[in-house]
C-alpha angles and dihedrals in degrees: 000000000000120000132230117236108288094011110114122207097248084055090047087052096047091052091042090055085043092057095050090053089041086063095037077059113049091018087243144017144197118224084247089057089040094050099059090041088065099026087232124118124267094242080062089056107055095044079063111044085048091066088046096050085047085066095043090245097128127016146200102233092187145355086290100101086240131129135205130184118289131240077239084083087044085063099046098039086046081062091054092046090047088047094053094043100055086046090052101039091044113038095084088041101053093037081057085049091052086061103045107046093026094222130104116273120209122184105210131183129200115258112177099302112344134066103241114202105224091180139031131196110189106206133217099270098045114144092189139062094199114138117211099175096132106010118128117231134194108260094215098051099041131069098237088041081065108042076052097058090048094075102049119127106249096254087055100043089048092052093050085048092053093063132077117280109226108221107224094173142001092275101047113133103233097160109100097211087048087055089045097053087054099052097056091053085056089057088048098048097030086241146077131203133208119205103201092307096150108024125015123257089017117110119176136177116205127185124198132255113226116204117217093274096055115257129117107261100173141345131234116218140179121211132184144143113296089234090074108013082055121184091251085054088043081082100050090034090051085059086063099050102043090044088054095043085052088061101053086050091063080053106059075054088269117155112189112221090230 
């Protein structure tokens, strides 16, 4: 979004805001009514409301001049449903899965290109205090990453695979083919495993959880020190995990064609 002469971004965002609440108000709106209710001139509004039609945040519904409000807020409204959903319908979950695996639970969703954890359940055996709730992870070298990049349509996965794997550790897969190879076992167990992969001595096994129409919306995953959550107890512990994820996934209204 460009800005007129003296008006700063911060000022083009705050009347932009102020547009979209004008027609949740009054249902729709012209660029003259637009314009007073901003005290800017009409030539400013509809430089605005342009960039806001561009997004499909507002739209002309006829040969009026009027706007309403555009389908582009239903999506982005629909990401914040489906967020605090998954935040609601998990939590007690995910805090039953802390106790009974003893290992610390995240819930993460894809952004971009990164898995991004949006909760966090510490269990009793945590040795850390480390709190990854926003922090963004690389989807190749993290359990839930994984299970992530899983689910992928197949344009999209090639093109991830396309691109250079960051080694993070030792033990960082970086081969493409060897990813691959991964990824479609944790389409085939309904889990993946990381063996300190991106930080030494930190292992982790993530499921996916599935939304009622069937896509992978997030992915539930248990970390610990390899020194307790062992290769050989990945596998039991796996069945937790995807059992709870499972779970979740009745929840967001899922049911899985056995």
């Amino acid at each position: 979004m460009s800005n007129s002469a003296g008006e700063s971004p911060v000022q083009s965002v705050d009347r932009a805001v102020t547009i979209l609440e004008l027609l949740a108000r009054r249902g729709e709106a012209g660029v003259t009514e637009i314009a007073a209710e901003l005290g800017v001139h009409k030539s400013t509004a509809f430089r605005l409301v342009a960039a806001l039609e561009l997004r499909g945040l507002v739209e002309q519904p006829g040969e009026r001049g009027k706007y309403r409000l555009g389908l582009g807020l239903v999506r982005l409204a629909g990401a914040a449903t489906v967020r605090l959903d998954l935040s609601q319908q998990s939590r007690p979950i995910c805090e039953r899965l802390a106790v009974e695996v003893a290992e610390t639970i995240n819930l993460a969703i894809l952004d971009v290109d990164a898995a991004v954890n949006i909760d966090q359940v510490l269990g009793p055996s945590a040795i850390t205090t480390h709190n990854w709730v926003g922090q963004r992870t690389p989807l190749h070298a993290t359990s839930s990453g994984k299970v992530l990049l899983a689910h992928l349509p197949e344009a999209a996965l090639e093109k991830r695979l396309a691109e250079p794997l960051e080694r993070y550790t030792p033990r960082t897969v970086t081969d493409p083919e060897e990813l691959r190879k991964q990824l479609e076992s944790a389409r085939r167990d309904g889990f993946a495993c990381t063996i300190e992969e991106l930080e030494t001595g930190l292992n982790a096994v993530a499921a996916p959880v599935f939304a009622h129409n069937g896509q992978v919306v997030a992915a539930i995953s248990a970390s610990g020190p390899s020194f307790r959550l062992s290769e050989g107890r990945l596998r039991e512990v796996a069945a937790a995990v995807r059992a709870a994820a499972e779970e979740v996934s009745g929840r967001l209204g899922y049911m899985r064609i056995r």
